[in-house]
N, C-alpha and C positions, 0 to 999 in steps of 0.2 A: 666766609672768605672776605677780608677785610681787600677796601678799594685797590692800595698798591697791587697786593697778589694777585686779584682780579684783572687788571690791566695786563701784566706781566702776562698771568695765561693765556689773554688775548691777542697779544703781541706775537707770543711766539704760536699760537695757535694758528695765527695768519701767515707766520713763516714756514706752514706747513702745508699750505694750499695754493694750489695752481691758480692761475688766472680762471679758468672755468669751473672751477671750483668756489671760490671767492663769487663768483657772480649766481651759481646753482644755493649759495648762501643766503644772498641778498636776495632769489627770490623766495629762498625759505621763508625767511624774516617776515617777508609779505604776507605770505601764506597762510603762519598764524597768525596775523593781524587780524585779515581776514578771516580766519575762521571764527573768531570771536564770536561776529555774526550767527552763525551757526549754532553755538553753543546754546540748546532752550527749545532748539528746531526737532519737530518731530521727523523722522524717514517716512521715505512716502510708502504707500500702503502695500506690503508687501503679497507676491501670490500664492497658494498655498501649491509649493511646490520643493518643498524640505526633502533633503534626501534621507532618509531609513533605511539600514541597511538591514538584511537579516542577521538580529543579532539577538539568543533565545538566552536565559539565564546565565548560567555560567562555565567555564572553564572546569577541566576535572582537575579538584584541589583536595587534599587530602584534610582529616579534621583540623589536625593542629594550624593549617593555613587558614582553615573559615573564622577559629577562633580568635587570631591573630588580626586575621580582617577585621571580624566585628567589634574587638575590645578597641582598636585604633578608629573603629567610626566612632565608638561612643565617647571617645578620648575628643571627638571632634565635634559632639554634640555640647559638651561640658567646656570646649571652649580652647582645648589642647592641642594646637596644630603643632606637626614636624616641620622646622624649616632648616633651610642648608642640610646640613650632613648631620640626621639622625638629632637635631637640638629642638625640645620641643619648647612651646612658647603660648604664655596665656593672651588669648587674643580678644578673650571677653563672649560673656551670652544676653545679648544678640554680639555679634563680631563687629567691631571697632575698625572699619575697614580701611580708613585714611587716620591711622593711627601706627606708629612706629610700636610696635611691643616690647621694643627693647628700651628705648628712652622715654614712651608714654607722650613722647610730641605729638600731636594731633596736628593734621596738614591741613589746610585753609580748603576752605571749597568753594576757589573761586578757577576762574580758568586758567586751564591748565597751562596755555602759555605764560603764563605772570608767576609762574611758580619757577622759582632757584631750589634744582633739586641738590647743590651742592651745599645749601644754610642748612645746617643741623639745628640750628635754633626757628627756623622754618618746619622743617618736614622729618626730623629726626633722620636719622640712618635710612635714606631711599632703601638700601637694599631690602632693609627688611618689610618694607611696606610692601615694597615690590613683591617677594617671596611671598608673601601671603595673599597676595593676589592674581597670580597664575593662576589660583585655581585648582591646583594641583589636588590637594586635600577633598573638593567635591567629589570627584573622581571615585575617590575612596567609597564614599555617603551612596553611589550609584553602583560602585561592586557590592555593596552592602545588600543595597536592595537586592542587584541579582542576583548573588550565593542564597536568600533569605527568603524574598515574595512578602518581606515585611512591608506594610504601606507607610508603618514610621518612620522608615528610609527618605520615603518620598517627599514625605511631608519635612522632614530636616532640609531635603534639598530646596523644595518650595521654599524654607525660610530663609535659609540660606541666598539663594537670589536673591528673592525677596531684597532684602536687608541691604544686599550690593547694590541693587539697580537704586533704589532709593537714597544710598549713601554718595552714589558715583553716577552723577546722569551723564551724558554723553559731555565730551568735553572738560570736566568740571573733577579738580580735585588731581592730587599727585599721581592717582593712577591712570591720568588720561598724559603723562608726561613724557612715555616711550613706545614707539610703534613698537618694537621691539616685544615691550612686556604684553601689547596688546595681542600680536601672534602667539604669546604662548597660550595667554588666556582665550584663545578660539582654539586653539586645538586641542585643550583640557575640556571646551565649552561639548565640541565635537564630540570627544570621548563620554562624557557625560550623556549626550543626546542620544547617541548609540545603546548603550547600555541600559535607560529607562526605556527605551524605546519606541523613538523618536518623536513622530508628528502622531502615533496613534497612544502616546503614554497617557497613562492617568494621574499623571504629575499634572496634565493640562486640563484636568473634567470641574466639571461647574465653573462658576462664572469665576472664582478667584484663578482656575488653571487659568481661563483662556485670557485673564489680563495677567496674568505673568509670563505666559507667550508671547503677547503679544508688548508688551517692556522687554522682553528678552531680545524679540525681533528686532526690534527699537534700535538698541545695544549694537546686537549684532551688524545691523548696517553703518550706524557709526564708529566698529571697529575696523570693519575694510573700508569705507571712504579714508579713515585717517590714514591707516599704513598708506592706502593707494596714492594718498596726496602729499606721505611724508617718509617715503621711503630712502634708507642710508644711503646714501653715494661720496662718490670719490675716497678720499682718504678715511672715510667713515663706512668702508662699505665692505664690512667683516663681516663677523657673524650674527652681527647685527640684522645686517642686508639677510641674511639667509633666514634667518629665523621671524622674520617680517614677512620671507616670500613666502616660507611655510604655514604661518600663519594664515595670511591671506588666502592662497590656495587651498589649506582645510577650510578655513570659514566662507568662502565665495562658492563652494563644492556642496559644501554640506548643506547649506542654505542660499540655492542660487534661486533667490524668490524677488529680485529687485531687477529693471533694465542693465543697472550696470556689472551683474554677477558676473556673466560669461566673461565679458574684458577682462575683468579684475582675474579671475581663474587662469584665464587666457597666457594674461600679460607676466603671474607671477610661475606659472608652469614654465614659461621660455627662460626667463628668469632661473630658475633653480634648475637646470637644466644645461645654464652657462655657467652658473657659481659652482655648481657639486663639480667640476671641470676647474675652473679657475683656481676656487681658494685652496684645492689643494695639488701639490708637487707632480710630477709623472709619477714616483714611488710611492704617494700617497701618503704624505704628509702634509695636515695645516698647517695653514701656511703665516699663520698666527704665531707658529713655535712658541704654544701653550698647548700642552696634552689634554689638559682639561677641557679648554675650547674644541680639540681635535674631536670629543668623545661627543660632548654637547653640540655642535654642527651637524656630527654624525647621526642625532637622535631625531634633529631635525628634515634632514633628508629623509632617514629611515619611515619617520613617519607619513612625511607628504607621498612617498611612494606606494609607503600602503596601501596611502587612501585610493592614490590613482588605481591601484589593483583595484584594489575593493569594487571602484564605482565604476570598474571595467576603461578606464584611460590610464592602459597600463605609462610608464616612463620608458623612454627606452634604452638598449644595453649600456650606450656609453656613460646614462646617469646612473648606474646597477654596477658599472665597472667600476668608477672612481670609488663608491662603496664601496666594495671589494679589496683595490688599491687603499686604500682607510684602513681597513680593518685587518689586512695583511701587516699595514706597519702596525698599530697595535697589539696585535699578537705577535708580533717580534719582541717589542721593548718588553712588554711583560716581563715578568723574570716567573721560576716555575712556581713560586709562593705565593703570586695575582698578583704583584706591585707592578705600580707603573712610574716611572720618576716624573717627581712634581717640576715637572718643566714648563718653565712661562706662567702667567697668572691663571689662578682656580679661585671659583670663588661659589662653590658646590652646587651652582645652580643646574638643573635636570627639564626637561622636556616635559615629560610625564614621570610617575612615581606610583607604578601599581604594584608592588611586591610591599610585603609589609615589612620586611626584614630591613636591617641597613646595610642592603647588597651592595653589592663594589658592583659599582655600573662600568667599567669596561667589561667585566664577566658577560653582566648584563649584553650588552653591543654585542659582543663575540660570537655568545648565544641567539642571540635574535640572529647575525650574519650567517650561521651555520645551518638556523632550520628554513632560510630560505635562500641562500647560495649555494650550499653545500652539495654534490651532483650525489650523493650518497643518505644524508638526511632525511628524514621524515617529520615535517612541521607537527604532525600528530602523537610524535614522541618528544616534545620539547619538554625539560625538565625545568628550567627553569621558570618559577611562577607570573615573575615581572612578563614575560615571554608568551606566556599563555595567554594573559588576559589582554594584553596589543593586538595578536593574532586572531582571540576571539573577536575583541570588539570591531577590527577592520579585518574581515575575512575576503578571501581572494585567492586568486590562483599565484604559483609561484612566479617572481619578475624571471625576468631573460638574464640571466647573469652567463658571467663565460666562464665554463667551465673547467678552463685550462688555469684556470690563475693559482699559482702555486702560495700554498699555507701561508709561509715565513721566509725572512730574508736578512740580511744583517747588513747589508751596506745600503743606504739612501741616501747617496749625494746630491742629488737633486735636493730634497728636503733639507738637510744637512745633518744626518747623523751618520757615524758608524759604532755596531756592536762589535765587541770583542769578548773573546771567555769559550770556553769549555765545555761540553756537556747540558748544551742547550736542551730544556725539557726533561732533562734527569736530575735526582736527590741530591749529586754533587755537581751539580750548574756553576760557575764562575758566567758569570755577565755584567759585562759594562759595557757603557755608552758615551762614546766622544759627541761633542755638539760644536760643530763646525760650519753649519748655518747661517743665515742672517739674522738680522736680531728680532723681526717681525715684519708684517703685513703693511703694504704702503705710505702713506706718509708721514700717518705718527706713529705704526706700530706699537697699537696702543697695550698691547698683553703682552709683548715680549719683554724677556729680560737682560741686561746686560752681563751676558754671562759665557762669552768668545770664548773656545776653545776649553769650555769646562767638561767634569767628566760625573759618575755616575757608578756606580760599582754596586753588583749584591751578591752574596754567596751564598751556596744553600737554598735560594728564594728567602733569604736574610739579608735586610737594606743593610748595606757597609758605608758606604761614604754617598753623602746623599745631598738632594737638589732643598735647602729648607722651605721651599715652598711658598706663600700669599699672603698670611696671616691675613690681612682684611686690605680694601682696598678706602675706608673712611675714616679711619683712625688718626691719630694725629701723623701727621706729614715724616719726621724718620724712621715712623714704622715702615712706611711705604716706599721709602727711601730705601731704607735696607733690604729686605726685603726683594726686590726688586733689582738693586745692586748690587756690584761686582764682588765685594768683600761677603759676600751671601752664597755666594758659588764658588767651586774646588777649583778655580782658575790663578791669573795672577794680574795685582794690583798696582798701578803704578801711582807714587807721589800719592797717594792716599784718593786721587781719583777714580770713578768711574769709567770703564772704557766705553760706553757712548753717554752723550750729553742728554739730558732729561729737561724737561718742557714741562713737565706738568705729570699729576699723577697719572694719566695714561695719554703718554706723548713723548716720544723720544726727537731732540732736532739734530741733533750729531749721529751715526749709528755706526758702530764699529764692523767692518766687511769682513769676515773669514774668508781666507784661500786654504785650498787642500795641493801642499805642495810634494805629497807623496802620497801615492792612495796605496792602502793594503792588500794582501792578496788573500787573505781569508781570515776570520777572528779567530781561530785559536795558535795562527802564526803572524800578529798582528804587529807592523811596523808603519805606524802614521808620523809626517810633518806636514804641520799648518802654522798658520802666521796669523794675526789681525792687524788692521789700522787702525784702530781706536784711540791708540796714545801719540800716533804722526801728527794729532792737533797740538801738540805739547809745543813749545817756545824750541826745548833740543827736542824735536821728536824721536820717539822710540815704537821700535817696534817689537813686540810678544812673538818670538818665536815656541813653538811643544813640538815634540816629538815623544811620541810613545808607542811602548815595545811591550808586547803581552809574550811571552812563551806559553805556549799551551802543556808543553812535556813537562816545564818545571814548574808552574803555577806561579810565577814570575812576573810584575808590572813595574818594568820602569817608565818615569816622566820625567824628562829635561825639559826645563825651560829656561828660553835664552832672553836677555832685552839687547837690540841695540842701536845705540844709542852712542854722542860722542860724548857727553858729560854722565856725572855716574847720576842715578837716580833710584829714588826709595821704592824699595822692590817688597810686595808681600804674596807669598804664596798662603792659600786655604784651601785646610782639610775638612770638611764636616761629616762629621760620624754619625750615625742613627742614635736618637735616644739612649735603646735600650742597652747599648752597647758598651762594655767595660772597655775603657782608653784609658793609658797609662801611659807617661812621658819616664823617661828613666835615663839615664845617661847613656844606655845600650840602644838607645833609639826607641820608639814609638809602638807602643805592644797593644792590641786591640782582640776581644774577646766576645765572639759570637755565642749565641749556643751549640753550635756546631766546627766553629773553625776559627781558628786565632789569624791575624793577620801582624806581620811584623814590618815596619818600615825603617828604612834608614834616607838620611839625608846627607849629599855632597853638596859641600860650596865654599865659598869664603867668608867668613868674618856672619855666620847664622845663627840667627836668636831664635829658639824653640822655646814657644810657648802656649800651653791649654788655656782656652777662653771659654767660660761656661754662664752662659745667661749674663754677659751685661749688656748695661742699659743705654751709658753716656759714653761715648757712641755703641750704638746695638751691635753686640758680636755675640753669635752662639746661642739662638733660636731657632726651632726646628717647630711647623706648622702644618699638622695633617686633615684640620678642616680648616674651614670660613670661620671666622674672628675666636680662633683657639690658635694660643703660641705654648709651648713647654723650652727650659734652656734643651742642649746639646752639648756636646763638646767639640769644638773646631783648634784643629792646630793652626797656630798660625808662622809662620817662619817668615823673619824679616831678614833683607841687608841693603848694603847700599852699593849697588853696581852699575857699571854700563855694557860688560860684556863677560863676566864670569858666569856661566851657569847654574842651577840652581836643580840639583837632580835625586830627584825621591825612587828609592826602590822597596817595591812591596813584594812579600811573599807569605804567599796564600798556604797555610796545613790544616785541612779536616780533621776533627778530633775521632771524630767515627764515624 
């Protein structure tokens, strides 16, 4: 980041902070300064007072799972770790810990405050340094052991520490850069400790265990002093914040062997107990309006609750309802084929990662909320594997959940969505979703996207017109532009603008407000009008009126949209289609081609340019992104004209083949 851009995102970065905020800054600033000092210090001597839970071999796993386990420990022996979504990556034997695996930049190891995790010629791609040091992958090396009773297990994990605490001393090096990544790495640290078998393991025997416990200890109090001294706030205070208090909370729980464990436990329980309440909606949506973030907050709650079960302080119901409220919206947007629309930024990061499959982790969430909210379930019949080996390793009685809370739902105004379609949960499903929400979380709503009054559609449990998703968040700047931008979503575009104004790659300072000026009476007889202000910054401001009309008897969607405005202005409507899907522009209007069901649209207006856009580059139109740093093209219609008050009005019609 060259000096100009650097000032620029300082600028507007401070145009997003309160007065009390700007000052909770200044004393950050301090804070590491101060910590410097710190950096070299050993923790004071900790008492042996670790907590072990009863946690005996393993989970009951069928062959083809132990083998699957063990071929992916040895995959991590040899230096093969998964990161993001199913990509594996050579990280080197001994592991290369402050080393990018994707650009081979090796990160300085000096203190962590002196490090710019945004220089790629610094630290290479944080994320991925990041991802590989959660920890996640240990995890794996200690189900190994447990399905096994192998000691080579043990001894991989001994290296493996090993290798980190020596590469990463307290303070020191990119992965001391985010409290953040520090909470995930204690709860990955926790699940590990569990699973060898805590304070009585023989990962600790002879003199090299007991100096690797006691370097771990080390570690371990310098992970919670840092969160406890550098925890997210104010406009920074997402999921960031939550997965820092879970953190904490696992690691000050699980090793409360220092004077200040209880606080720190204390402080971050009251803590997650106001955020699982706050960041998400009455209806139970994050409030991020990012689904990915939705799933990944969700993992982090799920798990601190656990533990309170487990170590017998249990949470109480209202922190067990908002879960619930979660994971009800969840299993709404779903569609019946597992998808979830890529709404808001994803960037495939995960909690924990104990299934060896490349499961679709809302499955995952759903299933873990069923075998233990569900008033009919039995935790003992969980089928899913991810699922089993959470429950073994934090065992405990079922939380307090309320029982009345009904499955699914389709309107969330509060949040800001509503579903519409047909045949929810059956082979011929129509489901779509309006996004009539804000555009994200406080003051830079940093994962949202600008994408007012966009829609969503699958048929079948077959994406039709889709959200393209994140593609990478460190890429060159119009990746993340688009991406992230209006022309990226099935909405409509004004003057070649954005409808809210961008700050920085995760920072919005203009943000376009939805109103619902007609709410529907049910999705399969669905008639919505909403509006935004996103484009009333304009010189002639204009304003995005939609309204849309689903029939449910005739499998019918129309969408009108109006601007208005006194001067005429350059109007673009976008379609995006799934990949996989045959789209065809023809003069009879717009034919599209499922494996199950063709969709036909037609478009009214005046003076409309229809045109298919597939994978360009200058400027990006017509990429579609279903993990972290993978794009493939798509096809997007896009329909131009130049109005200030003619409408602009698409009708689709939906026929099943069989």
């Amino acid at each position: 980041m060259n000096a100009t851009v650097r000032i620029g995102w300082l600028v507007n970065r401070l145009r997003c902070m309160s007065v009390a905020e700007l000052g909770y800054r200044v004393r950050q600033a301090a804070a590491t300064q101060l910590g410097r000092r710190r950096a070299g210090r050993g923790a004071p001597a900790p008492l042996p007072r670790a907590l072990t839970l009863r946690v005996h071999g393993a989970p009951a796993l069928d062959a083809a799972q132990i083998e699957a386990l063990l071929l992916d420990a040895e995959r991590i022996c040899a230096g093969q770790v998964v990161l993001f979504a199913g990509r594996p990556c050579d990280v080197g034997v001994p592991t290369a810990w402050n080393r990018d695996p994707e650009t081979g930049v090796l990160g300085p190891a000096i203190y962590a405050g002196d490090i710019a995790i945004g220089e790629r010629e610094q630290v290479g791609d944080i994320k991925h340094v990041w991802e590989l040091n959660r920890h996640l992958h240990l995890v794996r090396l200690a189900q190994a052991w447990a399905v096994s009773g192998e000691v080579r297990w043990l001894h991989a994990i001994e290296q493996q520490l090993r290798s980190w605490l020596d590469q990463c001393p307290p303070l020191t090096g990119p992965n001391w850069t985010s409290p953040l990544e520090l909470g995930i790495r204690l709860i990955n640290w926790s699940l590990l400790w569990q699973l060898v078998g805590g304070e009585a393991s023989r990962l600790f025997a002879g003199e090299s265990g007991q100096a690797l416990r006691a370097d771990w200890l080390d570690s371990i109090h310098a992970h919670c002093s840092t969160i406890a001294r550098h925890r997210s706030r104010h406009s920074s205070a997402n999921n960031h914040l939550i997965g820092e208090l879970a953190g904490l909370y696992v690691g000050a729980s699980t090793w409360p062997c220092w004077k200040e464990s209880a606080a720190w436990a204390g402080s971050a329980r009251r803590e997650l107990e106001s955020e699982a309440v706050a960041q998400f909606s009455r209806d139970g949506v994050n409030r991020e309006q990012a689904f990915a973030y939705h799933i990944f907050s969700s993992e982090f709650l799920f798990v601190a609750g656990l533990f309170g079960q487990a170590s017998g302080n249990p949470f109480p119901r209202p922190y067990w309802a908002a879960l619930q409220r979660a994971l009800r919206f969840l299993r709404s947007v779903r569609d019946v084929g597992g998808n979830v629309p890529a709404v808001g930024d994803a960037d495939d990061g995960c909690v924990f990662r104990l299934d060896t499959g490349a499961g679709e982790r809302a499955a995952q969430l759903l299933a873990l909320g069923a075998a233990l909210c569900s008033a009919v379930a039995d935790p003992a019949g969980v089928t899913h594997p991810g699922v089993r080996w959470l429950l073994h390793a934090l065992p405990g009685k079922r939380p307090d959940c309320d029982p009345h809370q009904v499955d699914t739902g389709w309107a969330f105004p509060d949040g800001g969505y509503l579903l519409f379609g047909n045949h929810f949960g059956e082979p011929n499903e129509i489901k779509g979703m309006l996004d009539c929400g804000p555009l994200g979380y406080l003051g830079i709503a940093a994962h949202g996207h600008a994408d007012a009054l966009s829609m969503t559609l699958s048929v079948g449990g077959e994406p039709c017109l889709v959200d393209p998703g994140t593609y990478s968040y460190w890429q060159a700047p119009k990746w993340r532009d688009y991406f992230r931008g209006t022309s990226a979503h099935n909405t409509v575009r004004i003057d070649g603008q954005d409808q809210s104004v961008s700050g920085g790659r995760f920072m919005w300072l203009r943000k376009a407000q939805a109103t619902i000026e007609r709410m529907p009476s049910s999705p399969h007889d669905f008639d919505f009008r909403g509006s935004h202000d996103g484009y009333t910054r304009l010189p002639d401001p204009v304003r995005h009126v939609r309204s849309l009309r689903f029939d449910g008897a005739a499998n019918t969607l129309t969408v009108r949209d109006e601007v208005a405005a006194r001067k005429g202005h350059k109007v673009e409507l976008f379609w995006h289609f799934a990949p996989e899907l045959d789209v065809r522009l023809t003069s009879q209007g717009l034919s599209v081609r499922g494996q199950r069901f063709v969709l036909q649209m037609q478009a009214g207006g005046s003076d409309l340019q229809l045109e298919l856009v597939r994978g360009a580059e200058n400027p990006p139109l017509g990429w579609y992104s279903d993990s972290y740093e993978s794009k493939r093209p798509c096809e997007v219609l896009r329909i131009t004209t130049i109005s200030s008050a003619v409408p602009v009005e698409c009708r689709f019609t939906i026929t099943f083949l069989h």
